[in-house]
C-alpha positions in Angstrom: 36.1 154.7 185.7 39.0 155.5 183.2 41.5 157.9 184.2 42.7 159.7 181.1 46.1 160.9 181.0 47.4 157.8 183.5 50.1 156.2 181.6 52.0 154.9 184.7 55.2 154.1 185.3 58.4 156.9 185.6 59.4 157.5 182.3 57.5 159.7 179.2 58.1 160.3 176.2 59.9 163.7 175.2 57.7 166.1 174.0 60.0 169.2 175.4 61.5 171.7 172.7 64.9 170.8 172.4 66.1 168.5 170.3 67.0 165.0 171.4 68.1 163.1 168.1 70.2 159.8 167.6 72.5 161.2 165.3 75.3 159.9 168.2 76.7 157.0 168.0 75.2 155.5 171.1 71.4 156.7 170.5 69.2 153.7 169.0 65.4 154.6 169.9 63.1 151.9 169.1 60.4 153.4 166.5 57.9 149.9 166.3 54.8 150.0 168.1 54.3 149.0 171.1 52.3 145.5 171.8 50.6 143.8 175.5 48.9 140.5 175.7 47.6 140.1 178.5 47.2 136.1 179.4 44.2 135.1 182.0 44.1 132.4 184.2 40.5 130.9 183.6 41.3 128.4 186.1 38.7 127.9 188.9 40.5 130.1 191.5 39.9 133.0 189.8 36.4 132.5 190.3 36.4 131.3 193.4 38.1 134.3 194.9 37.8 137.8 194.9 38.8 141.4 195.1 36.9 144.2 196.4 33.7 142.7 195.4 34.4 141.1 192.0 35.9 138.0 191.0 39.7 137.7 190.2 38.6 136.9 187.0 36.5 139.8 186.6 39.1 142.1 187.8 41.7 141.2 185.2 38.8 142.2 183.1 38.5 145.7 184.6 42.0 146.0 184.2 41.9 145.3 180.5 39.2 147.8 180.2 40.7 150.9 181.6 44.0 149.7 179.6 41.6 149.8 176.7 40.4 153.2 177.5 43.5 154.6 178.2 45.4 153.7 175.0 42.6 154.5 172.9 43.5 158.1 174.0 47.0 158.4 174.3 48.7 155.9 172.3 46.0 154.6 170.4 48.5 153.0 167.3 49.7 150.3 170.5 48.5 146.5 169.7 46.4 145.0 172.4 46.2 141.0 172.4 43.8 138.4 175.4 44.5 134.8 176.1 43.0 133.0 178.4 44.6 129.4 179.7 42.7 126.8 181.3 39.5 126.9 179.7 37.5 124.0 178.2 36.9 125.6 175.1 39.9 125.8 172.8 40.8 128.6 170.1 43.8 129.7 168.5 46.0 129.4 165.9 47.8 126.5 166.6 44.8 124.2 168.1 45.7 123.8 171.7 43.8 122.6 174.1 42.9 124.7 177.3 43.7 128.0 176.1 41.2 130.4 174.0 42.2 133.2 172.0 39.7 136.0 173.4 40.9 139.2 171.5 43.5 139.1 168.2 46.7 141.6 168.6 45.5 144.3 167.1 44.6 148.0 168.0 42.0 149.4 170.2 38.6 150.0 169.1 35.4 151.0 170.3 33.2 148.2 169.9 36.3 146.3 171.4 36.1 148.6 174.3 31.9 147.8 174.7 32.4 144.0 174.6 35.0 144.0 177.3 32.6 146.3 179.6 29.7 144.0 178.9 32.1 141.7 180.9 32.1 143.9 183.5 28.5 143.1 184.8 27.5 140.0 186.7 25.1 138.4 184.7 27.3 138.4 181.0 30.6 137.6 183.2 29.0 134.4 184.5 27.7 133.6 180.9 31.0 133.5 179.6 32.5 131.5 182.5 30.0 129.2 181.7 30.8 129.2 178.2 34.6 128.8 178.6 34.5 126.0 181.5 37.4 125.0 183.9 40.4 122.6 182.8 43.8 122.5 185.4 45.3 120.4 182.2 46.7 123.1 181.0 50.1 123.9 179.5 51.9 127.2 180.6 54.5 126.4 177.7 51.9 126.0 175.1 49.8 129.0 176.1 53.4 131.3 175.9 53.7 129.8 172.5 50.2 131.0 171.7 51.4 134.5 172.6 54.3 134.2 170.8 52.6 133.5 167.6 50.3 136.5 167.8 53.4 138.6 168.0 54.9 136.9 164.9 52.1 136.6 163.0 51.2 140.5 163.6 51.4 142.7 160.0 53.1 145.6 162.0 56.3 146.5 162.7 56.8 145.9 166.7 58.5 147.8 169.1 58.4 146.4 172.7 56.6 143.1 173.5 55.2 142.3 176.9 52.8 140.0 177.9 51.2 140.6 181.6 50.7 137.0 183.0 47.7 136.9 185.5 47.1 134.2 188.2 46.8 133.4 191.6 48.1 129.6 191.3 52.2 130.1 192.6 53.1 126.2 191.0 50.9 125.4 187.8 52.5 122.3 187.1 53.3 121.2 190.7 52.6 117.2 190.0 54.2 117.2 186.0 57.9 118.3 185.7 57.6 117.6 182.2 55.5 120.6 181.7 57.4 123.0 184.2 60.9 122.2 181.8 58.8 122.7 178.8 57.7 126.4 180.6 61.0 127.3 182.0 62.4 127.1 178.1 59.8 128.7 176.9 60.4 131.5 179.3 63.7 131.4 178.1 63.0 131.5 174.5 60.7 134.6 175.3 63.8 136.3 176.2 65.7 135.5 173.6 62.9 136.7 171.0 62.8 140.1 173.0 59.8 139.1 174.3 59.4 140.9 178.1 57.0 138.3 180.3 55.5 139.9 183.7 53.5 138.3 186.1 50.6 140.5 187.5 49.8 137.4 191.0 46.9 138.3 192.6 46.6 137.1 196.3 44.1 133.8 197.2 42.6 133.7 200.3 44.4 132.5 203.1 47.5 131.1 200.4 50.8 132.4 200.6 51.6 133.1 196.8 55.3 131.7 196.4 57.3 133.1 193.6 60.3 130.8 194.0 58.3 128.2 193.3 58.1 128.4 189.9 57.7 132.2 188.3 61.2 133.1 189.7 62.7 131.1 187.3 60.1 131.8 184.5 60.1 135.5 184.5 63.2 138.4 184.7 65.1 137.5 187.5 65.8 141.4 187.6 62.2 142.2 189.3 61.9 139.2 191.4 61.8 141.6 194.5 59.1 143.6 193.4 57.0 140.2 193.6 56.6 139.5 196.8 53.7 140.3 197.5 50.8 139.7 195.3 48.5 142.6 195.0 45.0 142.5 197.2 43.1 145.6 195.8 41.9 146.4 192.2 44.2 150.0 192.1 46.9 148.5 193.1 46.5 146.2 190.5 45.6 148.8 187.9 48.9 150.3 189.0 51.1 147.7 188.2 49.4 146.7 185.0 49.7 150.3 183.9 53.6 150.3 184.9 54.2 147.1 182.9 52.0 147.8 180.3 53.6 151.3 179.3 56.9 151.1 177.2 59.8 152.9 179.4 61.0 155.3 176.2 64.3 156.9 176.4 64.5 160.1 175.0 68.4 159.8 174.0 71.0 157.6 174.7 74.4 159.3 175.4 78.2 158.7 177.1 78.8 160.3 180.3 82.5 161.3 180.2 84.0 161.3 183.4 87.5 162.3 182.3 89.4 161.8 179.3 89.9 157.6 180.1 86.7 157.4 182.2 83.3 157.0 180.2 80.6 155.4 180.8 76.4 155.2 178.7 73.1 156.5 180.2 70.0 156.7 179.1 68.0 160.0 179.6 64.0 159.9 180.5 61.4 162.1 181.2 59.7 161.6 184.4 56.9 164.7 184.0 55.6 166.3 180.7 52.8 168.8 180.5 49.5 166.5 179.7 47.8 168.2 176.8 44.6 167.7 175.0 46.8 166.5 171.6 46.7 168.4 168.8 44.1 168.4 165.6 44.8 166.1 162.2 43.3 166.8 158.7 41.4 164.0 157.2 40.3 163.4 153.6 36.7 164.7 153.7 36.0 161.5 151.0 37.9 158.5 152.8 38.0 159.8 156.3 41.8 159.5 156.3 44.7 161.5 157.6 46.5 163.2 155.2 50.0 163.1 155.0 51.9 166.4 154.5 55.1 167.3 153.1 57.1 169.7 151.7 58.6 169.9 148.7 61.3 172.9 147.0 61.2 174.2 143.5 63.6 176.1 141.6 62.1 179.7 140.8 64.0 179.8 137.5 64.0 176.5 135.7 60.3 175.6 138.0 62.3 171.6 138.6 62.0 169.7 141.6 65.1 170.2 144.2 66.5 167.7 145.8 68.1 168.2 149.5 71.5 167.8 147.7 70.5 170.7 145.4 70.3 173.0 148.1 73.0 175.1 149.3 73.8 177.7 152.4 75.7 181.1 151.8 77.3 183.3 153.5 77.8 187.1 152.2 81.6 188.4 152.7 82.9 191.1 151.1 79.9 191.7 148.5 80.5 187.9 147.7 78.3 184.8 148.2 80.5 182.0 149.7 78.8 178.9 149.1 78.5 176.3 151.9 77.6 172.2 151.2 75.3 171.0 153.9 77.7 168.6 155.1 80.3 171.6 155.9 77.5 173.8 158.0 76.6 170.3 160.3 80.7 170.6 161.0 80.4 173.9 162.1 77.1 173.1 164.1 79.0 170.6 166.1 80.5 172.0 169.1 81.6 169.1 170.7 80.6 165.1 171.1 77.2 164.4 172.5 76.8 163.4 176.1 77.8 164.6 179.4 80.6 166.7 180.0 81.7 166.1 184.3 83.4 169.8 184.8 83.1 169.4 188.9 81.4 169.0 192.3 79.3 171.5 193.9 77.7 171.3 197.2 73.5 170.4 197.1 73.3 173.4 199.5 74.1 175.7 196.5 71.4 174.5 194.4 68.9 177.1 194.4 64.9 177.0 194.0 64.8 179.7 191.6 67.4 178.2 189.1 64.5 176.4 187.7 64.2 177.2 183.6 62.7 174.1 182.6 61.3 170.6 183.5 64.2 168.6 185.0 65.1 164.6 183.1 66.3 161.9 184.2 69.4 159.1 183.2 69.3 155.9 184.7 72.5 153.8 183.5 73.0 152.0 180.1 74.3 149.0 180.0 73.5 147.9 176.7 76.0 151.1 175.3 78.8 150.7 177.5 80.0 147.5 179.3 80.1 148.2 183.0 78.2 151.7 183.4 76.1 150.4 186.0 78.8 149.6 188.2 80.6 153.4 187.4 76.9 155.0 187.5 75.7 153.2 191.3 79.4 154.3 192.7 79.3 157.8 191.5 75.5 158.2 192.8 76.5 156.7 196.3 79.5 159.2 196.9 77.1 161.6 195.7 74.3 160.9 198.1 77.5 160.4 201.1 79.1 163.7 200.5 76.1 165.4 199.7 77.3 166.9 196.0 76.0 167.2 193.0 77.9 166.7 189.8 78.1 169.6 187.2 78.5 169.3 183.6 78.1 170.7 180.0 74.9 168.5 178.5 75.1 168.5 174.6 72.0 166.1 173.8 72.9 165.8 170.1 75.3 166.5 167.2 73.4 170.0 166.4 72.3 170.5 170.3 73.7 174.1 171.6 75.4 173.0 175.1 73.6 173.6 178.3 74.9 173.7 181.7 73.2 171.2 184.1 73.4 170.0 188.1 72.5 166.1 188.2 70.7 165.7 192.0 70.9 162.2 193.2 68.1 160.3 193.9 68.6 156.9 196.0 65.7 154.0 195.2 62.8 154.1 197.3 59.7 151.5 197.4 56.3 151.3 199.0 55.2 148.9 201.8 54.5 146.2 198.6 58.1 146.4 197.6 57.2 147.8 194.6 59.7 150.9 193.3 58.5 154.4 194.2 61.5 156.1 193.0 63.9 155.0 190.9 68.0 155.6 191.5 69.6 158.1 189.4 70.2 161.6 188.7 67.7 164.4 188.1 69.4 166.6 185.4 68.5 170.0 186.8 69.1 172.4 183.7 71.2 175.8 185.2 70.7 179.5 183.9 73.0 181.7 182.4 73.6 185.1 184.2 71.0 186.9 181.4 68.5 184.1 182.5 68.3 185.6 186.1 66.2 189.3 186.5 66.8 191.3 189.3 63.5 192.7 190.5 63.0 196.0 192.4 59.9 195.7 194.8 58.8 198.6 196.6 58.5 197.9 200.8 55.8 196.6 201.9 54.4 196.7 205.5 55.6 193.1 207.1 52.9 191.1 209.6 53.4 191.6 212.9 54.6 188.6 215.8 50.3 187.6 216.6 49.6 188.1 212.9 52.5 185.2 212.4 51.3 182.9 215.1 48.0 182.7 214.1 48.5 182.6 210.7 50.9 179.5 211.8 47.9 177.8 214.0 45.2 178.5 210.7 48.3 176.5 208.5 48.8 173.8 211.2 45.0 173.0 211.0 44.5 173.0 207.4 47.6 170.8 206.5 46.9 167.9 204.3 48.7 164.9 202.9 49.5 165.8 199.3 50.3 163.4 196.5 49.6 164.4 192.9 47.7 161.3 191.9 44.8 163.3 194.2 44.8 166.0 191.9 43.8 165.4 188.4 43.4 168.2 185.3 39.9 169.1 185.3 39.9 170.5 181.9 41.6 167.2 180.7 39.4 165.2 182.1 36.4 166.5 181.2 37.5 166.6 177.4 38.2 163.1 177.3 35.3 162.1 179.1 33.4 163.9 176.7 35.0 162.5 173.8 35.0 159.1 175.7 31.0 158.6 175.7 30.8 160.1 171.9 33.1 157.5 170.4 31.4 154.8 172.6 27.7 156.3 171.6 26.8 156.6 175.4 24.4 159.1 176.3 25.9 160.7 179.3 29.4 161.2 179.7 30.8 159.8 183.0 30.8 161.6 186.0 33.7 163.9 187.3 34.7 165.6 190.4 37.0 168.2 190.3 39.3 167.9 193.1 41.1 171.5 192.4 38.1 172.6 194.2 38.6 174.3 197.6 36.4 172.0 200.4 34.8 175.1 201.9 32.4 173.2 204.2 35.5 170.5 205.7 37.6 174.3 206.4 35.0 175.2 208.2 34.3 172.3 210.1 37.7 171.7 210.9 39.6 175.8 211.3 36.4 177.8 211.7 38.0 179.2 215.0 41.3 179.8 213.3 39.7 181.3 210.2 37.8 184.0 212.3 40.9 184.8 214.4 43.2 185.4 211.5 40.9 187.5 209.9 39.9 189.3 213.1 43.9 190.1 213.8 44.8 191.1 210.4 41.8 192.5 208.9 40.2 194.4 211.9 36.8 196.7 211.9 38.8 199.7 211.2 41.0 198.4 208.5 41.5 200.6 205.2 41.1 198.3 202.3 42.0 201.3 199.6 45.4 202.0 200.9 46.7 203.2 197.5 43.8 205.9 196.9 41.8 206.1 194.1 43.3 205.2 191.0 40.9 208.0 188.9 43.3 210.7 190.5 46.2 209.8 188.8 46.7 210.5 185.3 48.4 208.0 182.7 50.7 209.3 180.5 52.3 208.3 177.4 54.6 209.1 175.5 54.9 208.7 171.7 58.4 209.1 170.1 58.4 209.9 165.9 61.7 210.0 164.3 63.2 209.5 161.5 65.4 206.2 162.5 67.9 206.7 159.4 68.7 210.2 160.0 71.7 209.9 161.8 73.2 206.2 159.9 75.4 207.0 157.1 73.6 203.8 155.4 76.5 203.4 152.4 79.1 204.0 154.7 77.9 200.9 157.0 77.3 198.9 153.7 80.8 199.6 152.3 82.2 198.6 155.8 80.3 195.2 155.8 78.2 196.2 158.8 74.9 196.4 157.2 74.0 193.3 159.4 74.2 195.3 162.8 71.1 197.8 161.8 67.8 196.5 162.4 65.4 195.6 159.8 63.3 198.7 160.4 66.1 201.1 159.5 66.9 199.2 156.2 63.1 199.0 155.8 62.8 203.0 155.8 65.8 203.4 154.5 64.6 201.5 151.1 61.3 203.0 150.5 62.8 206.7 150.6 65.4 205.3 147.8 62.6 203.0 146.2 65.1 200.1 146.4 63.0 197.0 145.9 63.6 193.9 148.4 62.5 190.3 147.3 61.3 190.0 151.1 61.2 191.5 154.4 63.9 189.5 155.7 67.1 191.1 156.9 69.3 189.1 154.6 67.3 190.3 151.7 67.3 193.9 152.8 71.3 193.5 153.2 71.3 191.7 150.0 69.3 195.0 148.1 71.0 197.8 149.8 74.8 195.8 148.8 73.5 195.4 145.3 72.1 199.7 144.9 75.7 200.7 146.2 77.1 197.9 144.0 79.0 196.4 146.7 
């Protein structure tokens, strides 16, 4: 079963409104598309052995298929290559033996999708096997090169490469250390070509899988600890190969300046984004194309083409136009240099709940923007974490951004029981309200529970705790939609089946708190108890008022104009203002009602 909106990993993409440009210095987003091969062991192991009822084989193909699914969906414009290594059969672009090219890099599709779940059953998996054979002569080197091609050989522009490595053999060339020095450099030459290798191990029964035997030294030394252990169940699988598999974006890249001789880069994530249903495209009814908009500005007088250097900004002072290059209103834009500005150190204590405006990000250091920020960046978050502070600074995300004043909590690195990273180690950028951001609300007194009412509201609570984690609850609405749209572009029938775990489990409630449920409701909602407290609401009258006046009446409209104040009325007064005096305004914009009522005093 897919599970739509899963993109795993941390970090999203921005979608939040402000603006997060690279118009610094230090931003450079990566704007290719993203590309995964993922290269299956064929070997006889993965046959042989098996996890949660299917073969290791058969799993990598599951994996691949809710992969499939999920890009389709989300990021359906990412390239999605298979090899398979240590087959019989041989195809690929280069004619090596042992290692069969099952699916070019290319995007996702649905008949793609439908011959990857015919996998997915016993009966064509076995045909296939049978098809593809067994061969342990094999050449990790040459089957990397084979990947290496497909990148190179792709017609699109590439952003991040990956390819997700699964096998459950630790040493593949144990008895030829010809073939392990031809793998190591080709490892080595991935890296060089920007080419990110992960290995997705999967355990063997009763084999210890040893990554220092060979893979260590193959793949990024950098996540050699979260490799321990190789994974035993198809989710946990699922989750790694999602984390991989989905391209850590940053939103911005920025300097974090601690003082005036203290700087150092980070890069800015963010870690939760409101999952929507994506937004409609028009299509060329005749080629069943998008259709590219764009905008284009024409001059009213001479009907030409203007270009963006064509247009300029004015200003009105004293009756005059002052004329303003584009180049001169981005200086007065800019406030001051992007990034973070460190202005001090409150305690954590002082960070309140209800300061909350927006979704929170995330920076994680950047060491590719400013030699030895990782070193300044792990310092300042452990003297954070010791002392129990939080930094605060003025955030200016880009040259044009308005400045924002934001907490950073710290948050030390946690992993699961598999070594794999839970949370990584950084700073949440909490974004702080100004004083008109906060409303001070009147409630009228309400009558408080009494000491029992507490207590057995507190035994009801105690009985109906759960363990919460929000990959339990998915979108309903989502997930229905894309389910829907799922079996329509895959011409299934029926659309696959969904529970919706919002749902309250009324019978497990009353299984498990019936007794606590009747005593709460017994103590605070007894026989006798009024339930229409606030009488009925046909006795009260509504009233409203409705105040007509003339809004002018009392503006001396040419003394204001003659003063250069016209810009402090509101539209509606210059609005009534110039139908009683017929003035005639090219718009109903303020500037052109200022512009009218300057030109019928001849200002």
């Amino acid at each position: 079963m897919s599970f739509w909106g899963d993109s795993g990993g941390f970090f999203e993409e921005n979608s939040d409104e402000e603006s997060f440009s690279d118009s610094n210095p230090v931003s450079s987003l990566n704007h290719g598309r993203d590309s995964v091969i993922f290269l299956i062991d064929a070997t006889e192991s993965m046959v042989e052995n098996s996890i949660d009822g299917a073969t290791l084989f058969q799993t990598c193909f599951k994996c691949l298929h809710s992969v499939l699914l999920s890009k389709i969906i989300s990021r359906e414009k990412d390239l999605i290559g298979v090899v398979l290594f240590g087959t019989n059969v041989k195809k690929n672009e280069s004619d090596f033996d042992n290692i069969y090219e099952y699916q070019s890099l290319d995007m996702p599709e649905a008949n793609q999708i439908l011959k990857v779940e015919n996998l997915l059953s016993e009966k064509p998996i076995k045909e296939f096997i049978k098809h593809l054979g067994h061969s342990n002569s094999f050449s990790i080197s040459e089957a990397l090169w084979a990947c290496s091609s497909m990148f190179a050989n792709s017609s699109y522009k590439l952003g991040k490469k990956t390819i997700l490595l699964f096998t459950t053999t630790d040493d593949p060339h144990s008895n030829n250390l010809n073939l392990k020095k031809q793998a190591l450099k080709r490892g080595r030459d991935l890296s060089d070509l920007g080419i990110d290798l992960q290995l997705m191990h999967l355990k063997k029964e009763n084999h210890h899988f040893d990554v220092s035997a060979f893979y260590k030294d193959l793949i990024n030394t950098e996540d050699y600890n979260t490799l321990i252990d190789p994974s035993e169940k198809f989710e946990e699988l699922l989750t790694r190969v999602r984390i991989k598999s989905h391209n850590k974006r940053t939103v911005c890249r920025l300097l974090f300046f601690f003082n005036d001789s203290i700087k150092f880069g980070v890069s800015m994530y963010i870690l939760n984004k409101l999952c929507t249903k994506g937004s409609h495209v028009n299509i060329d009814r005749r080629t069943n194309e998008e259709v590219q908009c764009s905008t284009k500005y024409f001059c009213k007088d001479t009907g030409l083409e203007l270009l963006s250097t064509d247009i300029k900004c004015y200003q009105n002072f004293g009756g005059e136009k002052v004329i303003f290059e584009k180049e001169e209103v981005d200086k007065m834009k800019a406030f001051i240099e992007p990034g973070f500005h460190l202005l001090g150190f409150k305690k954590i204590k002082y960070l309140k709940d209800f300061y909350h405006i927006k979704p929170s990000s995330f920076i994680y250091p950047d060491e590719n923007s400013y030699l030895g920020s990782s070193n300044i960046f792990a310092t300042l978050l452990k003297r954070c974490v010791v002392k129990k502070v939080l930094p605060i600074c003025v955030l200016v995300s880009s040259t044009f951004s308005c400045p924002r004043f934001v907490a950073l909590m710290p948050q030390t690195e946690l992993d699961d029981k598999k070594s794999a990273q839970v949370n990584a180690p950084g700073f949440h950028v909490i974004y702080l309200p100004y004083s008109e951001d906060i409303r001070k609300l009147k409630l009228e007194n309400r009558s408080r529970a009494n000491d029992d009412q507490v207590d057995k509201a507190k035994k009801l609570i105690e009985k109906l705790n759960i363990d919460y984690s929000i990959s339990m609850f998915e979108n309903p609405s989502i997930q229905k939609f894309y389910r829907c749209l799922e079996a329509y572009a895959l011409d299934r029938e029926e659309m696959d089946e969904f529970i919706d775990s919002t749902l309250p489990k009324v019978d497990y409630m009353e299984k498990d708190a019936s007794k606590e449920i009747q005593e709460f409701k017994e103590i605070v909602f007894p026989e006798d108890y009024n339930t229409n407290k606030r009488g009925n609401s046909s006795t009260s009258e509504s009233v409203s008022k409705k105040v007509k006046c003339d809004e002018t009446s009392e503006v001396d409209i040419e003394a204001v104009a003659r003063n250069g104040l016209l810009n402090k009325l509101t539209v509606s007064q210059m609005k009534i203002f110039c139908q009683k005096n017929k003035i005639k305004s090219s718009s109903q914009k303020k500037a052109d009602f200022v512009s009218a009522i300057n030109s019928f005093y001849k200002i």
